[in-house]
C-alpha positions in Angstrom: 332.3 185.4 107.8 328.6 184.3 108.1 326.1 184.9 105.0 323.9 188.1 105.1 320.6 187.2 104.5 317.3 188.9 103.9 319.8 191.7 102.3 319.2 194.9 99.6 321.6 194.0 96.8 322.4 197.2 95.0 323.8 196.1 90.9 325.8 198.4 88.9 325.2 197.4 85.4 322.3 194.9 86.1 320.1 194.9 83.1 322.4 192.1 81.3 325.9 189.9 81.0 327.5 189.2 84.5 325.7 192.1 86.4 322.3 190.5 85.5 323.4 186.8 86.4 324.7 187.7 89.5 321.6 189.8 90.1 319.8 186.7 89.7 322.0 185.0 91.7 321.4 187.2 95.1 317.5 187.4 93.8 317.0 183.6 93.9 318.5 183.5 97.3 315.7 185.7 98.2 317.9 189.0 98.5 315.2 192.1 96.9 317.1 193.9 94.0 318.1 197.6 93.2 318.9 197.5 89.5 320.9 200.5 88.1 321.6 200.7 84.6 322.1 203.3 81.8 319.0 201.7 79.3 315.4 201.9 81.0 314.0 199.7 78.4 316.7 196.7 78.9 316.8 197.2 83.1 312.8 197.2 83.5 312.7 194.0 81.0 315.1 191.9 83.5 313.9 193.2 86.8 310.3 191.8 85.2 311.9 188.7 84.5 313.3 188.4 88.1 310.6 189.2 89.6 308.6 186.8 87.8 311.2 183.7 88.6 312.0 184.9 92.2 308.7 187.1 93.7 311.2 189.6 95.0 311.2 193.1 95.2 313.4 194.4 92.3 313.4 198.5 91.8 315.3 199.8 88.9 317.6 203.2 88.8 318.2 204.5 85.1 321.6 205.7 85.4 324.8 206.2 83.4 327.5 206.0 85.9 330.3 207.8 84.0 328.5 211.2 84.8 330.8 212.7 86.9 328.5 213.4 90.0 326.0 210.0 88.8 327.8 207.9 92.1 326.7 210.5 94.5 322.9 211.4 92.9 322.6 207.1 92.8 323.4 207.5 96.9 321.0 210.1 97.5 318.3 208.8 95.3 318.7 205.4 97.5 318.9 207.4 100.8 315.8 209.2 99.7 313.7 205.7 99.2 314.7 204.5 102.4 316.4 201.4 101.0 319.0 200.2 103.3 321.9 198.5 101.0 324.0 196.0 102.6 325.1 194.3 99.6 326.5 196.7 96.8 328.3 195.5 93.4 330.0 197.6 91.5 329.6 195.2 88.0 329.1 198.5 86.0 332.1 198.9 83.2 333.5 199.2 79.8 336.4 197.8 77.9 338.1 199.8 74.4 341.0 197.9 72.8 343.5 199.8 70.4 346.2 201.8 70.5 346.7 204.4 72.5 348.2 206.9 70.8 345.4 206.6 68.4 342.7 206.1 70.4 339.6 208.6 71.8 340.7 210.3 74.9 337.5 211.6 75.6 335.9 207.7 75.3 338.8 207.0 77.3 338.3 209.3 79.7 334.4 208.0 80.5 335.8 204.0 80.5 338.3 205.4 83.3 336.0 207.1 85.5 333.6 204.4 85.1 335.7 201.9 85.9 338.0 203.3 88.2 336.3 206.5 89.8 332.8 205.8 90.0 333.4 202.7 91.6 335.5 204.0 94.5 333.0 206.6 94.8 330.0 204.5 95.1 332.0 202.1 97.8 333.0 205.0 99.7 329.5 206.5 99.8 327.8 203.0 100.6 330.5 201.9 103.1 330.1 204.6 105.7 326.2 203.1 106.4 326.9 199.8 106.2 330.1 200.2 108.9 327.7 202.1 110.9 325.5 199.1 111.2 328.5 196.4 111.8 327.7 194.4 108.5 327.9 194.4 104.7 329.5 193.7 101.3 331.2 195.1 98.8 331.6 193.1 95.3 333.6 194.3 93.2 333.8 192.7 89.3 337.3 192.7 87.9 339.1 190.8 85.5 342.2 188.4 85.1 343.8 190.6 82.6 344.5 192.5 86.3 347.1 190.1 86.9 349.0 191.0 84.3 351.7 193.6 84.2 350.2 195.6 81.8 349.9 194.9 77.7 349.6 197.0 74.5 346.3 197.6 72.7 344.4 198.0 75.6 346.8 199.5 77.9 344.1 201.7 79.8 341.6 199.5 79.9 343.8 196.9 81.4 345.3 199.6 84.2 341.8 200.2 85.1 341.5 196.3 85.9 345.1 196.3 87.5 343.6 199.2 90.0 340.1 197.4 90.7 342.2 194.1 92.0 344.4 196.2 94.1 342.3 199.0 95.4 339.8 196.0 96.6 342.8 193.9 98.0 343.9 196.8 99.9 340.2 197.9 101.1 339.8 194.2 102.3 342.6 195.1 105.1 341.3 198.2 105.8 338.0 196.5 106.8 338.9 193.7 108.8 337.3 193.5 111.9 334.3 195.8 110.7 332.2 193.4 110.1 332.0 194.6 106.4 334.2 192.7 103.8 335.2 193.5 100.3 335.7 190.5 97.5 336.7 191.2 94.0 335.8 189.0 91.4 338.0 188.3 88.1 336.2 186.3 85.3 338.0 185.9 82.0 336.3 185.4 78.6 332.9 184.7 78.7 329.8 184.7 77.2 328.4 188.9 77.1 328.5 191.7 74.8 331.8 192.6 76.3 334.1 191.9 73.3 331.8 193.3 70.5 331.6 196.8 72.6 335.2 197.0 73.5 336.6 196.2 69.5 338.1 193.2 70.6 335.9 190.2 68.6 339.5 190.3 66.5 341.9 190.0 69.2 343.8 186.7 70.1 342.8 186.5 73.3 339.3 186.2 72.6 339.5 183.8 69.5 339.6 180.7 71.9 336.4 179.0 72.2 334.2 178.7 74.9 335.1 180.9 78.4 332.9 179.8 81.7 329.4 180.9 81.5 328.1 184.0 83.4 326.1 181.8 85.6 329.4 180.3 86.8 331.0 183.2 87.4 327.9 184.6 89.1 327.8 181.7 91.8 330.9 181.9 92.6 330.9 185.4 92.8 328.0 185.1 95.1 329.9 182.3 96.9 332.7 184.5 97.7 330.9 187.5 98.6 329.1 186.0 101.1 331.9 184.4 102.9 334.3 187.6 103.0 336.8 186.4 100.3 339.7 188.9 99.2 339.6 187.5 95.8 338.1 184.5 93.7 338.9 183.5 89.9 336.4 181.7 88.1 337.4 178.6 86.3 340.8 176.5 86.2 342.0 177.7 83.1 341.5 181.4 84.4 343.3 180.6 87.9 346.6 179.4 85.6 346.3 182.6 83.8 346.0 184.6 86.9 349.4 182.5 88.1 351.5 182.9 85.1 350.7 186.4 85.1 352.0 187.0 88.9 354.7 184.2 88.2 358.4 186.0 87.7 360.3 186.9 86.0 357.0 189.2 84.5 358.5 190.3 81.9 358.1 186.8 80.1 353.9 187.1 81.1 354.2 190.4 79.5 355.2 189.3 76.0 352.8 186.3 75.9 349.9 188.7 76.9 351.1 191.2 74.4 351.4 188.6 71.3 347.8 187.4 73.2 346.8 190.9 72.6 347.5 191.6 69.1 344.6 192.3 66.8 344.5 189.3 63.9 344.1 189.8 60.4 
């Protein structure tokens, strides 16, 4: 598919980690922002710093996206400036690591909706304008514990990861020949805030060092985007992740991730 240019990129989780570098990435491609974000302090200080580096137009959105009817004010909020958005990532998400039987349903509850409900909503809402006009994205950020069959101590979260991959997948079909394409994008460890907020500095899986940077991920998440790709894995050692995870029988992928899983002492 050819490039959009001279496009509105709407940013689910903007203000910092991969939303913000892939922000930057669209911005310095000369694609004016729409920032959404729950902090107001954090989300003006990076759209300054875009706009600063890039001369675009960058307007921020202070929203948390787990309210159950935030996806649908967001729309209308955007409707109401006259914003056209023909680019929209849905970066926005949580992770929460421990058992489940012992875990917070109700902070659960908000990680699922955020990253499971509040994204389809804010696709479905944005896609209806963008089919209308014959062209448009959808960028969805996912993760390559999604191709994994599951794994204990952060069963939900990883469902939530497992439905992003296969709800874009699917949408990708239902799309073809629209003119409007849907790419999901599934970094592994890397560089953000991500472990620390989700409890899992301790687990296995996140004790190797290094990861590929955000800027990495946020080219070739732009990359793909902009070509129409289904799906695109950042790094080598995350592609051979992704394919011993899919690789049967799964049941053998299962009890690697789980022992990668564990929390250490």
């Amino acid at each position: 598919m050819k490039p959009i240019k001279d496009a509105t990129v709407l940013v689910t989780g903007g203000s910092k980690g991969i939303g913000l570098a892939i922000a930057e990435a669209f911005a310095s491609r000369g694609h004016d922002l729409i920032l959404v974000a729950r902090g107001k302090g954090r989300l003006e200080q990076a759209a300054r710093d875009i706009r600063d580096r890039t001369h675009v137009d960058v307007t921020t959105i202070a929203m948390d996206l787990s309210s159950e009817d935030a996806p649908q004010r967001l729309f209308e909020t955007v409707k109401e400036a006259d914003r056209p958005v023909e680019i929209l990532v849905n970066n926005a998400g949580v992770g929460m690591t421990g058992c489940f039987p012992q875990g917070d349903y109700a902070r659960m509850t908000q990680m699922l909706r955020l990253n499971m409900v509040a994204l389809t909503q804010l696709t479905h809402l944005f896609l209806q304008p963008m089919l209308k006009r014959g062209r448009g994205r959808i960028l969805n950020v996912g993760s390559v514990v999604g191709y994994f069959a599951g794994a204990p101590n952060w069963s939900a979260y990883v469902a939530s990861k497992h439905y992003v991959l296969a709800f874009t997948k699917g949408l990708s079909r239902d799309l073809k020949g629209t003119g409007v394409a849907a790419t999901v994008v599934c970094p592994g460890t890397t560089a953000t805030d991500f472990v620390e907020t989700a409890g899992a500095s301790r687990m296995r899986a996140y004790q190797a060092p290094g990861g590929v940077s955000v800027e990495h991920i946020a080219r070739t998440a732009y990359r793909a985007c902009q070509k129409g790709r289904v799906s695109v894995i950042p790094g080598a050692f995350n592609k051979l992740l992704a394919f011993l995870g899919e690789l049967p029988p799964r049941s053998i992928a299962f009890e690697v991730f789980a022992f990668l899983s564990q929390q250490r002492d």
